[in-house]
N, C-alpha and C positions, 0 to 999 in steps of 0.2 A: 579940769581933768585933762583936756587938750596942752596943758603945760608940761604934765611930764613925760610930753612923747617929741617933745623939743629938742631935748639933748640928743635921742635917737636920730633926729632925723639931720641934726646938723651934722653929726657924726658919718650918717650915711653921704650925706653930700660932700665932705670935706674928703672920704675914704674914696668915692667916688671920682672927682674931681684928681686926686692923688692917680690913681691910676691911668686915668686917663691922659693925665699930661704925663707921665709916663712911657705910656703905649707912643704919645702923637711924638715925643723928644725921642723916643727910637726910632722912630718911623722916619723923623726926618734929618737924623744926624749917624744914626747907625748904616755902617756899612751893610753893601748890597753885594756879596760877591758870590753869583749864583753859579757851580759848576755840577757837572753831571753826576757824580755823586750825593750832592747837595738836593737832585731833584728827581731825584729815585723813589720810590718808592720801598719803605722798611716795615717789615716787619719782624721782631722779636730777634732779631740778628739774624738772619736767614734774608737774602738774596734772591730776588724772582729766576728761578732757573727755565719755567716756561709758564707762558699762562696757561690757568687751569680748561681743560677740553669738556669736564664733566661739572656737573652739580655737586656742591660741597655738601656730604650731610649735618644734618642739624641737630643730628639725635644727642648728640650731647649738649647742644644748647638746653635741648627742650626738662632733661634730665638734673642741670645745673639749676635751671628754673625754680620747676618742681621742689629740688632739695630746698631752693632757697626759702622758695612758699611755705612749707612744712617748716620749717626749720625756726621761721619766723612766727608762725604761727604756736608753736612748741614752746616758744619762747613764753606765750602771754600763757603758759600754766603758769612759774615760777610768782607773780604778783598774785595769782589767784590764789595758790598755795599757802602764801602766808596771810592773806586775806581771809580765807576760809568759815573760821569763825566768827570774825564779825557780817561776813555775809548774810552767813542762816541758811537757810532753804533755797529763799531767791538766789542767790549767787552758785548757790550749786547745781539748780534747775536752770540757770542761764550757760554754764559752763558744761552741764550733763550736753545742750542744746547745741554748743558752741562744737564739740567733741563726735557728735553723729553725724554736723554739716562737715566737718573736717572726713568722716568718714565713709562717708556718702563720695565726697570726694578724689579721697585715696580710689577707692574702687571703682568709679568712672573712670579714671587713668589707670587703675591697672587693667580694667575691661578692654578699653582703648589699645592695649598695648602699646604705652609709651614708657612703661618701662622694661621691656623687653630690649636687650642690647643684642643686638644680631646683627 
């Protein structure tokens, strides 16, 4: 059984291996021509015009999140859906389950007010 995880693992070593002499032949034959542009700091094409004096808010991090949790979660209806049938009962009482902790959820964060954009 340890045989046919052979070809994996040569593959990983050879893919491995490949980049790495790679990385080491630019490292040591690629030019180094470091100028003040080159050691800037960028972001998104925008230019540091000062540093920041205050705290950055996060509320849209936490909002992005969120979407993305739900979203993903929202996702695993779609297999259950065409599942359904062959489930029975059990899969609907796992999924009725699955649907309240999602909901319990939602409403701890909406309690929270982190979805409140102010």
């Amino acid at each position: 059984m340890i045989n046919a995880y052979v070809p994996i693992l040569i593959l990983s070593i050879v893919a491995g291996g490949f980049a790495a002499t790679n990385i080491f032949i630019t490292f040591i034959f690629g030019p180094w021509r470091p100028t003040r542009e080159k050691l800037s700091p960028y972001e998104s094409g925008m230019s540091d015009i000062k540093p920041p004096r205050e705290r950055f808010p996060i509320k849209f991090y936490v909002i992005a999140m969120l979407f993305l949790l739900f979203d993903i979660e929202a996702i695993s209806f779609y297999p259950w859906a065409i599942l359904l049938r062959a489930l029975h009962f059990p899969g609907f009482l796992e999924m009725f389950i699955f649907v309240v902790v999602l909901l319990v959820g939602y409403v701890y964060v909406w309690r929270k007010g982190a979805l409140n954009w102010e």
